[in-house]
VEXKOLPA-151726 format. One record per residue (C-alpha): x, y, z. Coordinates in steps of 0.25 Angstrom, whole numbers, plus 5000, padded with zeros to 4 digits. Example, Ala and Ser with C-alpha at 12.3 -4.5 7.8 and 13.67 -1.06 7.14 Angstrom:
BEGIN
504949825031 505549965029 
END
This chain:
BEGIN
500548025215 501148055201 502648075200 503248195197 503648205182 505148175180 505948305177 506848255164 507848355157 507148365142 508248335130 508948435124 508248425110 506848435118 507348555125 507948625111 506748595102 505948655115 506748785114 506848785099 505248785100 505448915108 506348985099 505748945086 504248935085 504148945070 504948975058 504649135061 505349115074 506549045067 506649135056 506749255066 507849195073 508649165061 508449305055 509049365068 510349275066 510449295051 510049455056 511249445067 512049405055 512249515048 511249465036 511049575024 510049475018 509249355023 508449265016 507249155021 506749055015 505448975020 504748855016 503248805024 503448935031 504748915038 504448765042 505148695033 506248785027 506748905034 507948965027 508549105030 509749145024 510749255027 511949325023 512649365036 513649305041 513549175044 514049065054 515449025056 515648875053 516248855067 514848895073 514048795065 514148675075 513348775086 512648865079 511148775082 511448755095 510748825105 511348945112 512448965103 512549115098 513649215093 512749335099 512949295114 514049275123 513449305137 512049325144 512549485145 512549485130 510849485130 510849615135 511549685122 511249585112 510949635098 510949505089 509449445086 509749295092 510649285105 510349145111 510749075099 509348985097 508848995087 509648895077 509548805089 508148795090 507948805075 508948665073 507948595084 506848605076 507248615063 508248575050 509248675051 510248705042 511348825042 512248875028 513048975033 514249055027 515249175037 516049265027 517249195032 516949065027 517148995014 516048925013 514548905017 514348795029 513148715030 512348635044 511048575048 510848555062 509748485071 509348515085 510548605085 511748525079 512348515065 511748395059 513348385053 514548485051 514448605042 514448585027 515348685019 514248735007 513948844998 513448975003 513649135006 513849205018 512749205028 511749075031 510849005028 509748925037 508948835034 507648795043 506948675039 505748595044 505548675057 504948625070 504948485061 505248415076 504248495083 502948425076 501848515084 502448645082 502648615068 501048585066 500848705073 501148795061 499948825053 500548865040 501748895033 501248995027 500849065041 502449035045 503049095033 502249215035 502749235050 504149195043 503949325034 503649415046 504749385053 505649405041 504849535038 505049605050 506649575051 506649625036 505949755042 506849775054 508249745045 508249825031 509549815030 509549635030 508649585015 507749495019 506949395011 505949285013 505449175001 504849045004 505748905000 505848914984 505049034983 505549144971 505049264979 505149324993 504149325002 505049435010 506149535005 506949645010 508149705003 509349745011 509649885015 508049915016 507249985025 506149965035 505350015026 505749955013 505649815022 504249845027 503749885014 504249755008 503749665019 502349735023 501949785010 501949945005 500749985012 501549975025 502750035022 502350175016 501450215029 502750185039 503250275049 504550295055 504450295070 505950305078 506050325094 507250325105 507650345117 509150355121 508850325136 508150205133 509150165121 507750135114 507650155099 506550155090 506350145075 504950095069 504250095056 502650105058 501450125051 500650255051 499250275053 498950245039 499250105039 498549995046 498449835047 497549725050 498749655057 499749735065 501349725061 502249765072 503649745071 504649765083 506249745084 506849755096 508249775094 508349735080 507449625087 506049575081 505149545093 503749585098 503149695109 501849665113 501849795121 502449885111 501549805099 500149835106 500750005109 500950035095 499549975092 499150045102 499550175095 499050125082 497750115086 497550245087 497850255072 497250125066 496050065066 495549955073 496049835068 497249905061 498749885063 500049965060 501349905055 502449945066 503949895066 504649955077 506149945080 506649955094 508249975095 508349955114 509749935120 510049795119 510149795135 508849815138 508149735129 508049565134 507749495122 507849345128 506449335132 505849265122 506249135116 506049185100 506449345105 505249375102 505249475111 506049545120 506049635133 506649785134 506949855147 505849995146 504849925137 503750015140 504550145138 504950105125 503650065120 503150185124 504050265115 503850175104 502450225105 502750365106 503450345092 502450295087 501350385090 502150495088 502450445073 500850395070 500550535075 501250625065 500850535055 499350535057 499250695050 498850605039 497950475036 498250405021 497350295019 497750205007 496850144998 496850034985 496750104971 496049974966 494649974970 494349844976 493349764973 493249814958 493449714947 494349824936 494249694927 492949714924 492549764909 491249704908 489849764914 489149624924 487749654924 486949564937 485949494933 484749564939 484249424946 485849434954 485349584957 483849554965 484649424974 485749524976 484649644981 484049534990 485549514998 485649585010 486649685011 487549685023 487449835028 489249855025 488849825010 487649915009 487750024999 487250155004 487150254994 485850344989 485750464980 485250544990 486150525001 486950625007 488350675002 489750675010 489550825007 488550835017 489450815028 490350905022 490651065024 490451125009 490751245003 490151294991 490751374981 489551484972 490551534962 490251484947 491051474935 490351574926 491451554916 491151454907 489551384903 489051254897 488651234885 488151094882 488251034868 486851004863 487250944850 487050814844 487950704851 489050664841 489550524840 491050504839 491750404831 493150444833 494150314835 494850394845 493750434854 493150284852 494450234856 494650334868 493150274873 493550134872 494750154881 493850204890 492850104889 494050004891 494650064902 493150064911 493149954920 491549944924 491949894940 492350024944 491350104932 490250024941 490850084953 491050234948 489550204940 488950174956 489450284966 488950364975 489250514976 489850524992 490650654992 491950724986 493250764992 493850844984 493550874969 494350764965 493850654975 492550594979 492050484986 490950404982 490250264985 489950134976 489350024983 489750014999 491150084994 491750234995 492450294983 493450394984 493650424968 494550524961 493450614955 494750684945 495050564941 493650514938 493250644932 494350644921 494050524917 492550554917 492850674907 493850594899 492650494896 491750604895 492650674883 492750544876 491050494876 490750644875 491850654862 491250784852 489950804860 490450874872 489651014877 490451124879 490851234890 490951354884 491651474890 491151604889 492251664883 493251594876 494651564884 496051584877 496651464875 498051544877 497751584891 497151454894 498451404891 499451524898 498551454910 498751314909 500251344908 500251434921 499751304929 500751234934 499951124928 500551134914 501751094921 502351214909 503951244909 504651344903 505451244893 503951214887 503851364881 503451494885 501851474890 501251594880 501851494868 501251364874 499951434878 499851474862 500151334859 499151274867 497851374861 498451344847 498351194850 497151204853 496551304843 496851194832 496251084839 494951194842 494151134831 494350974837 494251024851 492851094849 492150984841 492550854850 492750924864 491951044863 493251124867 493151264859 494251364853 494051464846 495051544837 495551634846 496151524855 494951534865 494251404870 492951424870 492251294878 492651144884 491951024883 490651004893 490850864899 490050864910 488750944913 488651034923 490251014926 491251114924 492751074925 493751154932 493951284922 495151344931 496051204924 495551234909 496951314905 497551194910 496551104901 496951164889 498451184891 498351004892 497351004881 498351064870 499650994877 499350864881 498450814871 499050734859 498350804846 499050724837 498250594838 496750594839 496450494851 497550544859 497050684855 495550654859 496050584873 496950694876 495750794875 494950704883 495950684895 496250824896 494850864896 494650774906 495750814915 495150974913 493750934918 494250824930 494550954938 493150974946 492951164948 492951174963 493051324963 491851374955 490451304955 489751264941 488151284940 488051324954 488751164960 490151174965 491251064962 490650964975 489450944966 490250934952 490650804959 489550754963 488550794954 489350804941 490550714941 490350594949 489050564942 489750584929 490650494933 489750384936 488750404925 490050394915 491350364918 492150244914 493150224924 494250154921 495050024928 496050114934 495250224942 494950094951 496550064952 497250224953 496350274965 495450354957 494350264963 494550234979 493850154986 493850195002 492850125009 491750035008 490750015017 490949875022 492449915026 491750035034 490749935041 492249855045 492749985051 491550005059 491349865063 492649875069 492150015079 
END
């Protein structure tokens, strides 16, 4: 039979490097416990410095308040602390570290170094120890108040779990959360993280913050500006509660939840998986919420010695406690859910706003591209004769007519204008065009309005929501610049005094008018006269009549069989002889333009025009205008005039996941 194995007591340096193993799994682990002891120290800034992720150079600095010289010779050994006197102590203990092991376990697998400076001292002192003991006595140096320790070549005598790390890159980002979520949790302390000889910060906090500022730093805009401030208590259970959580506008594909306990960062599985819980009545599947939760429990029900890094902790009414927490919560994301906002980029993806030049496809390209076949996400499904949104929709129609005004159109012989200013005004326009989103605008298909200023629309396997004001303006504003001198006319049946058009403008609260610009009944004779000697001008090149009584007599046709909102014309005239520069003739002739533009953007919903109320003006009238001539330019891609909601392969992902 075999003899039993001989029962040997191992070596002390086996048995330290085996516990160091425990405390110190990677350089996250590491730099967590030396936060806590720079945290414990009172530090208003800390500083950490990384190079290969951790594993070669870990250096974090501090400017608390150091170590006595005399505490120098014990500091690495294991079991010596300055926040523990008896085991009775663990049952009010408010510091981070207690059992004084971390420098221990750090010094047996790695090249440590200490600089440290205490206020009283005249000078910095400086040691380097190995498995626990100073290589030599402290060296008098250089330095402020605070310390400085340096981590170099970690786990360098523990071969296997050394070639266990896959990246450095992968530990540096587990550095940087760790740092991020003390930065979160301690506004007051700065924080910053660089890699070794680095000019920027990867990581950086400014002391005296806020939670919010921090997260906003760390986690980027879109998470800070959809927080919620969630609090709870309960005095029986000494049990504080104090969080920062998403609302029901956010999501994420990977979850954030960040829990201190006691000024504690550690992790609840049970308390993780309730708040997802309620969030998924919220999210969709596959979404996340940002949560950072801070828990303030009487220190004498909380045992934090049960996990070797602290990782986690147990606390005496675990389940009444979570259940509170979740009452807060839902409570918060119930009030906040009155109202959805969805987010969404300007710039429309996808669309090259360099491009100046029309590519024609060679029609070989075309037929090979006709015989592909199309995956059913990336067919387009649009025809002519398809039925509307509108359809589904509850209309009202509106039978009153505008019988105050006709059309007359101008039958004469087209003139060709040579003017240098018009040309130049054309050119910019020209210049401005960017044929990607002209293709686009050129291609759409009619889906249905939401209000007279918005409409959605489909190009290609995408939806559309366009500003149709916007648009319209500067469809007109082209319009008055091709059509220059050889515009119809709307002629009204009897002429309008300039004068009262005017008192009108003035009584909206449009005109923005004051008393210190001057009685209205003066400004109002002003602005007829303004116009009375620009008459001749106004009538040949924008079809805008006056007569000498002061009465305007007609406005330029721009569109066939579209009537612009009449109710905003004293308004139009007030801008017309205020705001236009008549001094110099290009700014002259594009301030006419503008302003005749802005007049005719604004779609009549009150009153129908040949029989059609304003639903059909858009659909009809202005949206195919818009495709048959306007020349949008790059910005309307970049400013949210043009949206892009959906396509139809991001739909197909939504249903996929039902």
């Amino acid at each position: 039979m075999a003899e039993p194995g001989v029962i040997k007591k191992l070596d002390e340096t086996v048995v330290n490097r085996i516990a160091a193993g425990e405390v110190i799994q990677r350089p996250a682990n590491a730099l967590k416990e030396l936060l806590e002891n720079s945290l414990d120290a009172k530090s208003s800034n800390i500083k950490v410095t990384l190079k290969g992720g951790g594993l070669k150079l870990l250096q974090i600095q501090d400017d608390g308040t150091g170590i006595r010289k005399e505490d120098l010779d014990i500091v690495c050994e294991r079991f010596t602390t300055s926040k523990l006197r008896e085991f009775e102590d663990l049952n009010s203990i408010n510091t981070f570290g207690f059992r004084g092991e971390a420098l221990a376990s750090i010094s047996h697998i790695a090249h440590l170094t200490i600089t440290t400076k205490t206020a009283s001292q005249q000078c910095a002192y400086t040691v380097s120890y190995e498995d626990g003991k100073p290589k030599g006595a402290p060296k008098p140096c250089a330095g402020n108040q605070g310390t400085i320790i340096s981590v170099e070549d970690l786990f360098y005598n523990v071969a296997t779990r050394r070639k266990a790390f896959k990246s450095p890159s992968e530990e540096h980002s587990r550095v940087a959360d760790v740092l991020g979520r003390y930065a979160i949790h301690n506004p007051k302390v700065g924080f910053a993280l660089k890699k070794h000889e680095a000019n920027t910060s990867d990581i950086k906090t400014n002391p005296n913050s806020t939670h919010v500022d921090n997260i906003r730093s760390i986690y980027g805009n879109s998470v800070a500006r959809e927080l919620l401030e969630v609090e709870g208590s309960d005095d029986s259970l000494k049990y504080k509660m104090h969080g920062l959580i998403s609302n029901v506008n956010y999501s994420a594909k990977k979850s954030i939840f960040i829990l201190f306990i006691n000024d504690r960062l550690v992790d609840s599985t049970a308390l993780r998986k309730t708040i997802e819980n309620v969030y998924s009545l919220y999210l969709a599947k596959g979404s996340h919420p940002f949560v950072y939760i801070s828990l303030a429990l009487d220190p004498r029900n909380v045992d934090v010695n049960v996990h070797p890094t602290k990782h986690e902790v147990h606390f005496l009414h675990e389940d009444i406690i979570i259940d509170k927490t979740q009452k807060s919560i839902e409570a918060k994301l119930l009030g906040s859910n009155t109202s959805r906002v969805f987010y969404k980029q300007c710039k429309l993806p996808n669309v090259d706003l360099n491009l100046t030049t029309a590519v024609l496809e060679d029609e070989v390209e075309k037929e090979k591209e006709k015989e592909k076949t199309i995956r059913a996400k990336n067919m387009v499904r649009t025809d002519a004769a398809s039925q509307k949104i509108d359809k589904f929709l509850k209309t009202d129609t509106n039978s009153s007519s505008n019988d105050t005004s006709r059309t007359e159109e101008n039958n004469h012989k087209r003139r060709e204008i040579k003017l240098t200013s018009v040309l130049t005004l054309k050119s910019n326009v020209e210049n401005e065009c960017n044929l990607a989103v002209r293709d686009i605008v050129a291609n759409i298909t009619y889906v249905g309005c939401i209000d007279p200023n918005s409409v959605l629309v489909q190009h290609s396997t995408n939806l559309y929501l366009f500003r149709l004001k916007i648009l319209i303006e500067e469809l007109f504003f082209q319009t008055m610049l091709y059509d220059f001198g050889n515009f119809g006319a709307i002629k009204f049946k009897s002429g309008l005094s300039l004068y009262d058009l005017a008192m009108l403008g003035l009584e909206d609260p449009e005109s923005k008018w004051k008393e210190e610009d001057g009685k209205k009944e003066m400004l109002a004779e002003t602005v007829s006269q303004v116009l009375v000697t620009k008459a001749e001008m106004l009538s040949d090149y924008f079809s805008i009549e006056i007569d000498n009584e002061k009465r305007l007599l007609s406005i330029p046709l721009l569109l066939d069989k579209y009537m612009p909102d009449i109710t905003r014309l004293p308004n139009y005239i007030l801008r017309l002889a205020c705001d236009v520069d008549w001094k110099e003739e290009k700014a002259c002739f594009e301030g006419i333009c503008r302003e005749t533009a802005k007049f005719y953007c604004y779609v009549d919903t009150l009153n129908e025009y040949e029989g059609h109320n304003w639903k059909w003006t858009l659909e009809h009238i202005l949206v195919p205008a818009l495709k048959k001539t306007l020349l949008p330019p790059k910005h309307f891609a970049e400013d949210g005039t043009m949206l892009l909601l959906t396509s139809l392969p991001d739909l197909y992902k939504v249903f996929e996941r039902c």
